[in-house]
Each structure stands twice: as C-alpha cells, then as structure tokens.
Residue, then its C-alpha position, 0 to 999 in steps of 0.5 A: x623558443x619565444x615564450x619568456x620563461x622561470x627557472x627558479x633556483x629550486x627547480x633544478x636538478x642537483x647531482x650530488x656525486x660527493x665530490x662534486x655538487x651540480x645545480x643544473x638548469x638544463x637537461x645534462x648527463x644523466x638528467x633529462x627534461x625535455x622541457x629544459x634542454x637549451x634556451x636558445x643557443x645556451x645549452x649547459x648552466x652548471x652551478x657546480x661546487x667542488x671540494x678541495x683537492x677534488x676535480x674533473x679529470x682528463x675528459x673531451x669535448x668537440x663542437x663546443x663552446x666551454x665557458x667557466x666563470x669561478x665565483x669562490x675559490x681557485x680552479x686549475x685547468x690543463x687541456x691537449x693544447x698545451x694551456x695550463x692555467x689558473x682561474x680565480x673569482x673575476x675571471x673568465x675562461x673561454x674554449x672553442x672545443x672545435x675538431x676536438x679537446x681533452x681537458x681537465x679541471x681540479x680545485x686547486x685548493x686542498x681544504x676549501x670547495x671552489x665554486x663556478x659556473x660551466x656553460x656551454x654553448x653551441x658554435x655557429x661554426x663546426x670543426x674549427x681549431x680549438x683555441x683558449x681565452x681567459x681575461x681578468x675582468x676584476x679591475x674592470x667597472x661593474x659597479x652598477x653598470x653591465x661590463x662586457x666579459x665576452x663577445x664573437x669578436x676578438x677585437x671586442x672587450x671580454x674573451x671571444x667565442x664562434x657563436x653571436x653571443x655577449x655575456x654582461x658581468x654587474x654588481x648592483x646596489x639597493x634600489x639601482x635601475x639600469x637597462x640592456x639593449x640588445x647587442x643583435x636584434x632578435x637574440x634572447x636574454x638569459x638572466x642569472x642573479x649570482x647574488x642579491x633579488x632584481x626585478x626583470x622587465x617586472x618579473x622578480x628573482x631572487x638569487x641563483x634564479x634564472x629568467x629568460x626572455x626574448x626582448x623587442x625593447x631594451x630591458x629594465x633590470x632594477x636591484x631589490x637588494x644588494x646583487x650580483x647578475x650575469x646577462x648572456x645575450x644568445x641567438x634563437x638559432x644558429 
C-alpha cells in the first residue's frame, strides 16, 4: 500500500444502470479489480449522477462508514433510525452503519440529475450504534485554504466518524500554492480534484482524477487552473 499511486478519471469503471450513472475508482458490485480495491482505509469513491425523481431504494449496510458529499442538485435521505433529511451542494452527510442500517436516497428534484460523491470507508471500531451527521459547510472559508469537513472527533470541525480520518474541502484560484500537513503520522493522502487541474507534490491532475500518496512531509498542492479539491487523509491499517 506505500507506493503512490494515478487513478486517472478515464480509468474507472462506469456503470450506466439508466437511471443512474456511477464512476468508480475502486472495485464495487459487479466490478471487480484486484489492483483497485481500497487505498488504505478508503474503500468506495462513487462519482454518481442520478436522474430526476430516480434514487436508491430501501437497502442495508452494517460496519461502514457512508459518506455522501452532493455537488449538483438535491438528495433526500431517510434511513431505520428515524432521520429524514435534505442534502444540498455544501453539504456533508455522515453515517456509522454499525450493528446495522436501512436507508434510502432519492433525487429529490423531479427534472434535474443530482450529482455526489458516496464513499465509504472501513471503521477502526466494529458493531457500534449506528448514528447520522450532516453539516453545512457552505459558509465556511475554502477560498484558497483546505477547510476541515470531517474528523474522528465529535469536538472537531466537520461530521465525525470511527475511523482516524480527516477529510479537507478547497477551492482554488489560478497559480495558488498551499500545503497539507498531515494530521497523524503514517496516514495516506488520497486527492480528488472535483474541478479545474492541480499539481501534487509534482504529479499533474486534471479534473475528476485521483492520486493517492503516503507523505513523510507536507504536501504541496499548486492550482493550474481554477479548481475545486477534496483531500481525505486515511490510515494504512486499522
């Protein structure tokens, strides 16, 4: 797991179910590539589309991480913990699965798709209560800086997970350089550019392309163009 390692956005795998169209860096449902099952404990990174009025109907998860981050569009949620909620762009949803959840996820919007990212990633702690976090983190400030959108701790800025995790949202102008120091020696740093072309310790992205690397200093992440990145800072092993 300590080489560095491209997943251009052309590389993945796309599932086009009609309905639904899913971009996926890593091996999920009936796509399967044992060179690209985790990077660390990131397990699952879903670009998905879905249409108007279409979703994910009542389905479960136990021992799970859920992440969802909307980037166009609105996606409802309702899950067997009673939550019934709205997700809209700037916004981040969280869930422990635990000893076990059903949930649901619809485009809320009968004529435009929604777009969000699903990740998942493995817990450090098995058969916990499930539980649900969302945060708006629209008003916070990305504006050529990393803001903090998710940590293992409920104290911390952003939702919170059982796993030693960080997640980073930044919006970047043109020729911008910033840096990212990890939060817990010895984790991995996987980098998604939403939007725009940046330049990762010297390794070029364009958009929806991911690069993980496992840092022994801090990273330098430099703008080629207008962009959007998300960091998610994971451990190796857990």
């Amino acid at each position: 797991m300590k080489n560095n390692i491209l997943h251009k956005a052309d590389s993945r795998f796309v599932a086009d179910h009609g309905w639904l169209k899913s971009a996926q860096t890593f091996s999920f449902h009936d796509h399967y590539d044992p060179q690209r099952i985790r990077f660390g404990a990131l397990r699952v990174l879903n670009d998905d589309i879905v249409n108007g009025g279409k979703g994910f109907g009542r389905h479960p998860h136990d021992n799970m991480e859920i992440i969802s981050i909307p980037l166009e569009g609105t996606l409802e949620h309702q899950d067997s913990m009673g939550n019934v909620a709205v997700i809209n762009p700037g916004e981040i949803q969280a869930m422990s699965a635990g000893t076990g959840i059903y949930h649901t996820e619809f485009n809320k919007d009968p004529a435009e798709p929604v777009t969000f990212l699903q990740i998942w990633l493995y817990p450090n702690k098995l058969n916990v209560t499930p539980r649900y976090d969302q945060l708006d983190y629209s008003k916070g400030d990305r504006h050529n800086k990393f803001l903090q959108i998710l940590s293992p701790e409920p104290s911390d800025e952003g939702v919170w997970i059982q796993q030693q995790a960080w997640f980073h949202m930044g919006e970047f102008d043109k020729d911008f350089e910033t840096y990212y120091s990890l939060k817990q020696a010895g984790n991995g740093l996987y980098v998604f550019v939403i939007k725009g072309s940046v330049t990762v310790s010297g390794q070029a992205l364009e958009q929806r392309d991911g690069y993980g690397l496992w840092p022994d200093s801090d990273v330098k992440i430099a703008a080629a163009s207008n962009a959007q990145v998300l960091l998610m800072e994971v451990p190796e092993e857990w």
